[in-house]
VOKOL-684848 format. One record per atom (N, C-alpha, C): residue number from 1; x, y, z; atom name. Coordinates in Angstrom, 3 decimals. Layout:
+-----+----------+----------+----------+------+
:   n :     east :    north :       up : atom :
+-----+----------+----------+----------+------+
: NUM :        X :        Y :        Z :   CA :
...
+-----+----------+----------+----------+------+
END
This chain:
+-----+----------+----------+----------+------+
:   n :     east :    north :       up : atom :
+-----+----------+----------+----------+------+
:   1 :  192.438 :  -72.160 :   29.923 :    N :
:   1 :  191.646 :  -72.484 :   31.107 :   CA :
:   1 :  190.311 :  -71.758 :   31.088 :    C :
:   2 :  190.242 :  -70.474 :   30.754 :    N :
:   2 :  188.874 :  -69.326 :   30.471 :   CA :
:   2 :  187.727 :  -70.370 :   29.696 :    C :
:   3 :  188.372 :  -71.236 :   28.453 :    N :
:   3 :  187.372 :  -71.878 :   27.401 :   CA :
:   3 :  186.892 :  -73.318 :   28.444 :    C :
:   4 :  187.475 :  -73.894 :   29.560 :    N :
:   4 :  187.343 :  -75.034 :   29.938 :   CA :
:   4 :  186.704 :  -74.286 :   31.379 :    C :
:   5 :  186.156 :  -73.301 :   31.785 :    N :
:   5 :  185.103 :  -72.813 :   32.807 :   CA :
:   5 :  184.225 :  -71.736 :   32.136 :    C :
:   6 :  184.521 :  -71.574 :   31.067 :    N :
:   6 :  183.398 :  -71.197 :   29.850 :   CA :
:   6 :  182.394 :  -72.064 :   29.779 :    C :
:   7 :  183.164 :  -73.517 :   29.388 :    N :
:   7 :  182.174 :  -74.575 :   29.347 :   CA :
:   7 :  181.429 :  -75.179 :   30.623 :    C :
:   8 :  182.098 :  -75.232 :   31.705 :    N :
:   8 :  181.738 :  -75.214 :   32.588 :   CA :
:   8 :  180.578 :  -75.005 :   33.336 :    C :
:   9 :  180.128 :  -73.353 :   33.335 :    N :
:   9 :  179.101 :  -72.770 :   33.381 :   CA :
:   9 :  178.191 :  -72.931 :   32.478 :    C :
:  10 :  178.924 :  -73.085 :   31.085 :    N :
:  10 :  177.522 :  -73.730 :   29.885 :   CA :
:  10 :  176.755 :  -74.658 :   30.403 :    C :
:  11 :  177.553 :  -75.768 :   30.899 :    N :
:  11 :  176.513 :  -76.816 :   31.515 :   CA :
:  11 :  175.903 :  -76.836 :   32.825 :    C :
:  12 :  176.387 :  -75.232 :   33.675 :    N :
:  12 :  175.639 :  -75.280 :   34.830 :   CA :
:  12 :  174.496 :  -74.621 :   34.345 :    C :
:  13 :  174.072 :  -73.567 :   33.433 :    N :
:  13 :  173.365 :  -73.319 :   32.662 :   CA :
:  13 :  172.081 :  -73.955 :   32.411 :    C :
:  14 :  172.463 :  -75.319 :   31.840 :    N :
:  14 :  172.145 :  -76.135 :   31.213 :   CA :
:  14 :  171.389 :  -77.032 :   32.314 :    C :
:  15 :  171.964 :  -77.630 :   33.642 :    N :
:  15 :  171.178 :  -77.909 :   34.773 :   CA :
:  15 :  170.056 :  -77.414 :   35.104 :    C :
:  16 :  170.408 :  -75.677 :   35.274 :    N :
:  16 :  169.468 :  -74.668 :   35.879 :   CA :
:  16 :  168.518 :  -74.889 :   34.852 :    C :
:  17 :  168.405 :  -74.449 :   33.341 :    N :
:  17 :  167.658 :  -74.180 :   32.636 :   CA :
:  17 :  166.483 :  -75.152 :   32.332 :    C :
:  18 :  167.138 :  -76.784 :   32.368 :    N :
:  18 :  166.564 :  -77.952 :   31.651 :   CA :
:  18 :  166.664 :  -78.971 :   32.644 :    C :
:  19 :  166.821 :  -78.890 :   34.507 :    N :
:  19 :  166.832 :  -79.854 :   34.711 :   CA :
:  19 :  167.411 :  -80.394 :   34.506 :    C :
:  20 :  168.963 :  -80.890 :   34.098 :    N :
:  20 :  169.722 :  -82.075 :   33.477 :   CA :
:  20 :  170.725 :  -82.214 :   34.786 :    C :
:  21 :  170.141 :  -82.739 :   35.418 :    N :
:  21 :  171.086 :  -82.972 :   36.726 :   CA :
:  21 :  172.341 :  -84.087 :   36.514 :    C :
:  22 :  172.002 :  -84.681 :   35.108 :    N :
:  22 :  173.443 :  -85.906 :   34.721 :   CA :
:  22 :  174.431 :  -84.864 :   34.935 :    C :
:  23 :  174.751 :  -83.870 :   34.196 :    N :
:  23 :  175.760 :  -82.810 :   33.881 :   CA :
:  23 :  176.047 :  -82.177 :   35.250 :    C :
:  24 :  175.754 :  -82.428 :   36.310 :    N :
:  24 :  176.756 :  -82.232 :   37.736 :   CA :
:  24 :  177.827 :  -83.110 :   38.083 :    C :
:  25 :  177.419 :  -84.261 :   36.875 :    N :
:  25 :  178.795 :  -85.487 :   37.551 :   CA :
:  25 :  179.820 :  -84.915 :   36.583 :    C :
:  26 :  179.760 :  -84.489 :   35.886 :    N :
:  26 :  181.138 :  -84.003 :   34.966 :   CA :
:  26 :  181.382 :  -82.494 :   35.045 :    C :
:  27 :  180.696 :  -81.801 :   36.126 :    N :
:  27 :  180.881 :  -80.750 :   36.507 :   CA :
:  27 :  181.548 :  -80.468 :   37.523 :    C :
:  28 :  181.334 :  -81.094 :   38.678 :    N :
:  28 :  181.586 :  -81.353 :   40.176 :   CA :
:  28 :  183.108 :  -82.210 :   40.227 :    C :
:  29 :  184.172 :  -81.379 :   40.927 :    N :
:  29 :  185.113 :  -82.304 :   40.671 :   CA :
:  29 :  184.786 :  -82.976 :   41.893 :    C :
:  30 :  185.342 :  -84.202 :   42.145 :    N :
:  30 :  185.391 :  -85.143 :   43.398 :   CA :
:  30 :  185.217 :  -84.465 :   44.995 :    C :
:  31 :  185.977 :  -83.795 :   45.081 :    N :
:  31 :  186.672 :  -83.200 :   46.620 :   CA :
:  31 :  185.932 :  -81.390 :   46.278 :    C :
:  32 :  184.532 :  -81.797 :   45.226 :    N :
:  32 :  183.845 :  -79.943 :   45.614 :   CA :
:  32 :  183.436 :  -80.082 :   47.494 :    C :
:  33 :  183.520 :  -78.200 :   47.385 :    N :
:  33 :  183.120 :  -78.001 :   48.809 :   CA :
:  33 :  181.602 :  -77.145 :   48.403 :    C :
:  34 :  180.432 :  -77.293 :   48.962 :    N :
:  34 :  179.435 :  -76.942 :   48.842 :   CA :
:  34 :  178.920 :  -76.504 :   49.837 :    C :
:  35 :  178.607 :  -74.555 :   50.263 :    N :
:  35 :  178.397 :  -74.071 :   51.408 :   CA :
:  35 :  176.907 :  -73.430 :   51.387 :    C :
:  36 :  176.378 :  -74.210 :   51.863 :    N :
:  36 :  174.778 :  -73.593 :   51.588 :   CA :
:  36 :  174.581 :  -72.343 :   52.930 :    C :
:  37 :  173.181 :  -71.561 :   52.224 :    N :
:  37 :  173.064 :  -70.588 :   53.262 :   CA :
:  37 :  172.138 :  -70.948 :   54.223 :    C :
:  38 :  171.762 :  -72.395 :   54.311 :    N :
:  38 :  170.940 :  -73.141 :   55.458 :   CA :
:  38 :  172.015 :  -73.154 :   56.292 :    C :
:  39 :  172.744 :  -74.091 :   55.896 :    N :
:  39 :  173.416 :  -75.166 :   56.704 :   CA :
:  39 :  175.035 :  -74.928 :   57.293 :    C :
:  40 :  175.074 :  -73.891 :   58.418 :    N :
:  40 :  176.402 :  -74.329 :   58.721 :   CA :
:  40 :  177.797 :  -74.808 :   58.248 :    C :
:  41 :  177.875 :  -75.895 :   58.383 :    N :
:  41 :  179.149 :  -76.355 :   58.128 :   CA :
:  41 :  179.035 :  -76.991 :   56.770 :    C :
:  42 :  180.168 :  -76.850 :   56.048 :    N :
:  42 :  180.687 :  -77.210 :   54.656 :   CA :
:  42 :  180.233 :  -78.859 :   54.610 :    C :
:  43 :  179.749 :  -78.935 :   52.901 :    N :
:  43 :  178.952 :  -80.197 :   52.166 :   CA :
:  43 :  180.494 :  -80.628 :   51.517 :    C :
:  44 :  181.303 :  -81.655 :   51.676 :    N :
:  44 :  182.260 :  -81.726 :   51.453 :   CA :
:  44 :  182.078 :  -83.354 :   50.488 :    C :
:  45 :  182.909 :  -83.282 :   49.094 :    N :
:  45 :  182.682 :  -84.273 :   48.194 :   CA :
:  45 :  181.336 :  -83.929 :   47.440 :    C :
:  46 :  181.188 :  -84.886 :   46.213 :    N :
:  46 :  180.674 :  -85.019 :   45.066 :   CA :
:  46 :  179.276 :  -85.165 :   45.478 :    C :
:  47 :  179.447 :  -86.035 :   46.097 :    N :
:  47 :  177.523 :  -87.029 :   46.642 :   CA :
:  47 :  177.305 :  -86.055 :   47.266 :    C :
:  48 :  177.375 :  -85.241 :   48.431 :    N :
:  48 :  176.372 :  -84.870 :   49.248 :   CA :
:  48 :  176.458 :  -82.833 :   48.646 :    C :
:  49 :  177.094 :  -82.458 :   47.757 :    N :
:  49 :  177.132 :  -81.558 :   46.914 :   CA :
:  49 :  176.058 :  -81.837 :   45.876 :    C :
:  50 :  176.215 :  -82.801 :   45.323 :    N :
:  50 :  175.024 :  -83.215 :   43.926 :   CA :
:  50 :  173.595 :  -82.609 :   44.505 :    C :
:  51 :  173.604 :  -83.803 :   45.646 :    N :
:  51 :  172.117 :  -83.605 :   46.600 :   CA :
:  51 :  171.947 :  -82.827 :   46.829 :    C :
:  52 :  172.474 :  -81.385 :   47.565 :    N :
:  52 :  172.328 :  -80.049 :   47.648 :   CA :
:  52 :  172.081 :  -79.096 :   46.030 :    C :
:  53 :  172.939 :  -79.399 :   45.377 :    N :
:  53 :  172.090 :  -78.701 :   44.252 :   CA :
:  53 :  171.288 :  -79.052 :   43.595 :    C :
:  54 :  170.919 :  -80.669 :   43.701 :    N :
:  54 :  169.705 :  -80.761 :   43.206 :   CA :
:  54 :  168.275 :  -80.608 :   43.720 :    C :
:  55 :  168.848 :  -80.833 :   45.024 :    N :
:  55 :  167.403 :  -80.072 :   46.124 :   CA :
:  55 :  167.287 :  -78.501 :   45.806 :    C :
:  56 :  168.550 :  -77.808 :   45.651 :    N :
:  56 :  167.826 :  -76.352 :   45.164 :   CA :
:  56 :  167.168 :  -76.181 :   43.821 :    C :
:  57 :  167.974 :  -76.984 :   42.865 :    N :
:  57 :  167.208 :  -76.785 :   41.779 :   CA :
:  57 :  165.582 :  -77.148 :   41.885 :    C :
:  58 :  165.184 :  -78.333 :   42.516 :    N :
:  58 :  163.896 :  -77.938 :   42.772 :   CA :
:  58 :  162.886 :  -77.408 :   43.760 :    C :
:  59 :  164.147 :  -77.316 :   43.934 :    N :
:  59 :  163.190 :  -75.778 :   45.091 :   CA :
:  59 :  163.309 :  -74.407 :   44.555 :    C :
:  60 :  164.527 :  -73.944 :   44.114 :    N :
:  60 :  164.534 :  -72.450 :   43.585 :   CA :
:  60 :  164.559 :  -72.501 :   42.032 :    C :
:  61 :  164.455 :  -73.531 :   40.984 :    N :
:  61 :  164.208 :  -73.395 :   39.817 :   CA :
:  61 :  163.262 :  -73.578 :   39.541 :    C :
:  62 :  162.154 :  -72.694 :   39.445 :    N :
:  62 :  161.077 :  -72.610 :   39.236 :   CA :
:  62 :  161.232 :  -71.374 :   37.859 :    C :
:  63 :  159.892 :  -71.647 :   36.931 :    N :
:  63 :  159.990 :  -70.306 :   35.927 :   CA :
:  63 :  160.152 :  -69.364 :   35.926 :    C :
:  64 :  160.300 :  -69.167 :   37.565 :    N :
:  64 :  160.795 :  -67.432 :   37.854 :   CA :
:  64 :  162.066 :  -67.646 :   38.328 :    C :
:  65 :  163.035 :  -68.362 :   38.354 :    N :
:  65 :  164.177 :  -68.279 :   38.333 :   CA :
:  65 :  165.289 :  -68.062 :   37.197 :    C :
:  66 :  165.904 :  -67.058 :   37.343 :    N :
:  66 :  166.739 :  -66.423 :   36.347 :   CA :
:  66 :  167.927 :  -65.925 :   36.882 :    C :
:  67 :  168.993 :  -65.412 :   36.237 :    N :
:  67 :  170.224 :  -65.282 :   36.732 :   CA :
:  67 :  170.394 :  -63.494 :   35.673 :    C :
:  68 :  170.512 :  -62.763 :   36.763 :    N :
:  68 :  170.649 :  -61.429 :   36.676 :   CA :
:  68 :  171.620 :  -60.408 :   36.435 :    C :
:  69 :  172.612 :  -61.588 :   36.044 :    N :
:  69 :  174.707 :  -60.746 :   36.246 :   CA :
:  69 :  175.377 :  -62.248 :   36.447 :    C :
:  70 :  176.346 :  -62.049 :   35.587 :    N :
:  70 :  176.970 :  -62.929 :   35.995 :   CA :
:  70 :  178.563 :  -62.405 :   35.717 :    C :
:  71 :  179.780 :  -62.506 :   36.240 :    N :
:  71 :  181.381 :  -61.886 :   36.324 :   CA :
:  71 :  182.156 :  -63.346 :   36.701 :    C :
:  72 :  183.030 :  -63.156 :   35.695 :    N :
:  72 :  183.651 :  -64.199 :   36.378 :   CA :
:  72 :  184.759 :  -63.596 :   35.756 :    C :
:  73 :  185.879 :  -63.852 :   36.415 :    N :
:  73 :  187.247 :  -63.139 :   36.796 :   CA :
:  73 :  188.668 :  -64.426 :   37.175 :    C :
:  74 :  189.286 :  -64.538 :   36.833 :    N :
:  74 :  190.243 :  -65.808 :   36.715 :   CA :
:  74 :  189.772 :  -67.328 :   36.966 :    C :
:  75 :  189.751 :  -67.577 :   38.090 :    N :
:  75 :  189.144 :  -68.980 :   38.442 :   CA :
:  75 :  187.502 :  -69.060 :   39.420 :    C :
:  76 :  186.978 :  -67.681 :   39.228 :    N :
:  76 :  186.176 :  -67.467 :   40.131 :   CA :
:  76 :  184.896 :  -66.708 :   39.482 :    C :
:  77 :  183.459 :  -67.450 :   39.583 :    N :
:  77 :  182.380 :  -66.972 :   38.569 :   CA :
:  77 :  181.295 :  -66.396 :   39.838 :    C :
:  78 :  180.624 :  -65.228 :   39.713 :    N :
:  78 :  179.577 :  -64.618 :   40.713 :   CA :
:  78 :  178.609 :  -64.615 :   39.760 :    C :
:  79 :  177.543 :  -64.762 :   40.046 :    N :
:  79 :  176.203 :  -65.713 :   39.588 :   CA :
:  79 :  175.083 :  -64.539 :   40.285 :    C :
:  80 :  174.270 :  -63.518 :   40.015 :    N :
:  80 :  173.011 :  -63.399 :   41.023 :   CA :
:  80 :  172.013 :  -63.935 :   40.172 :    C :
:  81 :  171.072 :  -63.912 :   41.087 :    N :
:  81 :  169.686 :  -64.872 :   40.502 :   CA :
:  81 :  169.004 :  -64.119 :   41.319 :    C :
:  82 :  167.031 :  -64.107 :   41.113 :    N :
:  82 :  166.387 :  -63.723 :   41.506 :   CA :
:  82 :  165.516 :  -64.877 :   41.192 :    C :
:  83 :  164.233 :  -65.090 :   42.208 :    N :
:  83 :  163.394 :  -66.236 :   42.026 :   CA :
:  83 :  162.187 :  -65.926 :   42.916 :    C :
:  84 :  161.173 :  -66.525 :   43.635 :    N :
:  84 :  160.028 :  -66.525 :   43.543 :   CA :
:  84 :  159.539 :  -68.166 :   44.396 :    C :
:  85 :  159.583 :  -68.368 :   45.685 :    N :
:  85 :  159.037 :  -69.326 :   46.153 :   CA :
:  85 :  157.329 :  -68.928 :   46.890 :    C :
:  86 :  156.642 :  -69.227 :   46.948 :    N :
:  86 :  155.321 :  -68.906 :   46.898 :   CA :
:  86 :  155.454 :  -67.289 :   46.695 :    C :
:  87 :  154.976 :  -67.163 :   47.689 :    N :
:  87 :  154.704 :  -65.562 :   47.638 :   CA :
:  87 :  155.615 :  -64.731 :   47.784 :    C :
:  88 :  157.033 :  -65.563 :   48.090 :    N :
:  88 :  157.904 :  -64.502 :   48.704 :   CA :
:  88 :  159.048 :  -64.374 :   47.603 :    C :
:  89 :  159.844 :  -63.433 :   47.188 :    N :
:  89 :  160.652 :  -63.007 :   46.114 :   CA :
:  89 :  162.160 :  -63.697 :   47.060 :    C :
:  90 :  162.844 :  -64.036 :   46.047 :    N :
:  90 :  164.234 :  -64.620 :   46.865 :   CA :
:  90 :  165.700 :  -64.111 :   46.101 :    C :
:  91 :  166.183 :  -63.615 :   46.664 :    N :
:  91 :  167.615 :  -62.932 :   45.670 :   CA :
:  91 :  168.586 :  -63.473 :   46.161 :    C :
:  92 :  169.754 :  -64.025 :   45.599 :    N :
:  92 :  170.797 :  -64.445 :   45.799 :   CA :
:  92 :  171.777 :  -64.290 :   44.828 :    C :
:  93 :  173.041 :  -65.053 :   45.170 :    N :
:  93 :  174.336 :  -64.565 :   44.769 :   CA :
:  93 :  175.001 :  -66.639 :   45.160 :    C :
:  94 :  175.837 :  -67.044 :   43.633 :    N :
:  94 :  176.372 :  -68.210 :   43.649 :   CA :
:  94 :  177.748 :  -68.071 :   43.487 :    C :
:  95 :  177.901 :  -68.354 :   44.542 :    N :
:  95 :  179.609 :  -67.717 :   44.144 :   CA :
:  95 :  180.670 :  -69.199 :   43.526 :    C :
:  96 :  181.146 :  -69.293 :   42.868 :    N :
:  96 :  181.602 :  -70.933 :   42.302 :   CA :
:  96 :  183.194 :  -70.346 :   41.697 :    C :
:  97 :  184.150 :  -71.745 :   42.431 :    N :
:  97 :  185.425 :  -71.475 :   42.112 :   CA :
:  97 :  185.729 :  -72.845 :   41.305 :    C :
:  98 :  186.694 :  -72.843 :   40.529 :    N :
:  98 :  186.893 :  -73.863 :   39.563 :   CA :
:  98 :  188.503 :  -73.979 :   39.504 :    C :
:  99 :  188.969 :  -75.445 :   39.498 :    N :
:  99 :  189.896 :  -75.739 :   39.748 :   CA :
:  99 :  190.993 :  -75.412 :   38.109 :    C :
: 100 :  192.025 :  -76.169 :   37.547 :    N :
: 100 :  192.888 :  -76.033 :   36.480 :   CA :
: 100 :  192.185 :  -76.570 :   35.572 :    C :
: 101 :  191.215 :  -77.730 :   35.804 :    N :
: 101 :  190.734 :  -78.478 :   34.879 :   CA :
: 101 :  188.971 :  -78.189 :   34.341 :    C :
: 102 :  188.960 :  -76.922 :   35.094 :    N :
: 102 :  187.363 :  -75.860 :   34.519 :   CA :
: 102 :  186.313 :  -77.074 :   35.510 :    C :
: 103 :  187.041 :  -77.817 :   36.633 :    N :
: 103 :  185.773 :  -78.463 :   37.255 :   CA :
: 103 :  185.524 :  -77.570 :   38.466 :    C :
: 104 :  184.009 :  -77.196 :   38.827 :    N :
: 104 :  183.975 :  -76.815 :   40.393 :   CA :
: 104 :  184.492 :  -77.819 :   41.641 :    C :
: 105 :  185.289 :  -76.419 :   42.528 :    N :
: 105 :  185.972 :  -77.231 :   43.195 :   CA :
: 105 :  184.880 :  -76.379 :   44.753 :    C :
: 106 :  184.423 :  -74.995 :   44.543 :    N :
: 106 :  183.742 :  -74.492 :   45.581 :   CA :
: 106 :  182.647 :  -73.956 :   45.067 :    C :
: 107 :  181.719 :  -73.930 :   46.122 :    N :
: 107 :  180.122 :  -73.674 :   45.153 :   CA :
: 107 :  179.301 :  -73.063 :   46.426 :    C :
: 108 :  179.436 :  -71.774 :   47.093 :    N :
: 108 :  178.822 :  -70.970 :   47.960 :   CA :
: 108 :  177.402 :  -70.088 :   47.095 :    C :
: 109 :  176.618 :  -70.802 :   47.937 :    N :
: 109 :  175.008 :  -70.081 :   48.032 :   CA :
: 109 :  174.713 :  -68.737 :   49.079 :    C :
: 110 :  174.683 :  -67.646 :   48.826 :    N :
: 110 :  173.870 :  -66.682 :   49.758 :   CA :
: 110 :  173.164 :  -65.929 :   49.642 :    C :
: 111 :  171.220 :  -65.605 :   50.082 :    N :
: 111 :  170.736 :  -65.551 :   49.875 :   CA :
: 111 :  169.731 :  -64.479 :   50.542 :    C :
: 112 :  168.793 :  -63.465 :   50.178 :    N :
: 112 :  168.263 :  -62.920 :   51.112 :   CA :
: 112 :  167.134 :  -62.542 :   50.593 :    C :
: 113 :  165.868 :  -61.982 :   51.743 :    N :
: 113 :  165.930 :  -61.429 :   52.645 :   CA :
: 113 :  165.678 :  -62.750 :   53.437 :    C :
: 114 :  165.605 :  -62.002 :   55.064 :    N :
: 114 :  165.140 :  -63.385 :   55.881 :   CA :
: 114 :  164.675 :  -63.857 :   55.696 :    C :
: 115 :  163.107 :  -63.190 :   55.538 :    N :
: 115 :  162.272 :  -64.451 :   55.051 :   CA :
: 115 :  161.870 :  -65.014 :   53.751 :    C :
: 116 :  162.954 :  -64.843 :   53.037 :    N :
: 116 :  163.432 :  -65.593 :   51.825 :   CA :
: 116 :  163.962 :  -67.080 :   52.656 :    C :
: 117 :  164.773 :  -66.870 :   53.739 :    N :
: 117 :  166.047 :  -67.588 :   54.149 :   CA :
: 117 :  164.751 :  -68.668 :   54.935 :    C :
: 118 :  163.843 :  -68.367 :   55.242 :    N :
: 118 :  162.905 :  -69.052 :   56.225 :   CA :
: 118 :  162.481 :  -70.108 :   55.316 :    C :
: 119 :  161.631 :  -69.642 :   54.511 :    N :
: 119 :  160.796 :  -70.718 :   53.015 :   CA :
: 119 :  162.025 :  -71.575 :   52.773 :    C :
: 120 :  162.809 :  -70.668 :   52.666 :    N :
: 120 :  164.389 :  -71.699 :   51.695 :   CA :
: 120 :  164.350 :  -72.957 :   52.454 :    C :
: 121 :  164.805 :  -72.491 :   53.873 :    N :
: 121 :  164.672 :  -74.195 :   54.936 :   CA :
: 121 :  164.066 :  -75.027 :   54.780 :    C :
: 122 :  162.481 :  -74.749 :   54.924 :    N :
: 122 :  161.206 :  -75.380 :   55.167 :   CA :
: 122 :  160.871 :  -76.324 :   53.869 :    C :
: 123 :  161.489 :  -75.536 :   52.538 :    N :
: 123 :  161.928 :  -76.070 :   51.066 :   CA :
: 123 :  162.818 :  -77.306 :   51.026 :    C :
: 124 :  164.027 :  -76.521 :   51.467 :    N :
: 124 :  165.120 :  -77.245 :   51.513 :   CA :
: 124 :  165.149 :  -78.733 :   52.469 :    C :
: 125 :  164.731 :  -78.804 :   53.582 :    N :
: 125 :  164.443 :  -79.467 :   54.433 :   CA :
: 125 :  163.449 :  -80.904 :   53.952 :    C :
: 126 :  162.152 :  -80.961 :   53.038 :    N :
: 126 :  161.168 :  -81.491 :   52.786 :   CA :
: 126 :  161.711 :  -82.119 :   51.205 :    C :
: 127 :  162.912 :  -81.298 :   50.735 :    N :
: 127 :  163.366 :  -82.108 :   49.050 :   CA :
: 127 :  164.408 :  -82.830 :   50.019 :    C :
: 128 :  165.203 :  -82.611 :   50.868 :    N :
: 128 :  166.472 :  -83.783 :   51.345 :   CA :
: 128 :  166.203 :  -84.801 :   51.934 :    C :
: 129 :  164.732 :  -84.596 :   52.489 :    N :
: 129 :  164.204 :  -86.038 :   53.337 :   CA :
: 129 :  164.172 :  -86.401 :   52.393 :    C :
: 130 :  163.381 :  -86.510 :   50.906 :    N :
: 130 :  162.598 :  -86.970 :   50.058 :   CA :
: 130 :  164.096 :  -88.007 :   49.475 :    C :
: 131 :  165.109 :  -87.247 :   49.459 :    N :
: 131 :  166.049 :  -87.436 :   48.448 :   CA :
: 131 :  167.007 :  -88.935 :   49.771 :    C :
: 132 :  167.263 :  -88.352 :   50.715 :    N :
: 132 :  167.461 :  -89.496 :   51.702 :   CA :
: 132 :  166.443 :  -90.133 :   51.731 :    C :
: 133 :  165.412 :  -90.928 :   51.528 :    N :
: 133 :  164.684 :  -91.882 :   52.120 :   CA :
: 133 :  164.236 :  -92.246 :   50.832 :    C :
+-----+----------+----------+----------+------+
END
């Protein structure tokens, strides 16, 4: 199971690094739960999970986004990243759980300082219209 969320993360990797947003459909199992640090209540299923990480990827993958530590420990991988939206520095932590079959089944974003958390919205907010309409 270690070699099948080995790979796993290779291709979340691989998203972050190159943009390849195909590689969330064979990442994402069906029934992922996706808990952003905008939004309240849980992104529940495949579709409206995709859309959330692909709105962050272009909002927080920018060339100053990098991943600073990463642990992962039975079925459960901790991720920090550090990044850079205009002027303001943004640090976070991806916390991602993976089911028997190395697919994500939970995918928690949290992020700081506040006004990291402020830009993030105003970001976040202006890629999901784009992506709904």
């Amino acid at each position: 199971m270690q070699n099948l969320i080995k790979e796993t993360l290779d291709k979340w990797h691989q998203v972050v690094k190159n943009g390849d947003l195909a590689l969330l459909d064979e990442i994402l199992d069906e029934n992922v739960v996706f808990h952003s640090p905008i939004v309240w209540t849980p992104q529940k299923g495949k579709a409206l999970s995709k859309m959330y990480l692909s709105g962050a990827k272009y909002v927080l993958g920018t060339d100053k986004f990098h991943y600073t530590r990463e642990v992962v420990e039975g079925t459960m991988a901790v991720l920090e990243f550090s990044t850079q939206i205009e002027e303001i520095v943004v640090e976070g932590i991806d916390f991602i759980e993976f089911n028997e079959s190395g697919k994500i089944i939970n995918f928690k974003v949290m992020v700081r300082p506040l006004k990291a958390m402020h830009i993030l919205q105003e970001k976040m907010a202006e890629m999901l219209e784009k992506f709904k309409g």
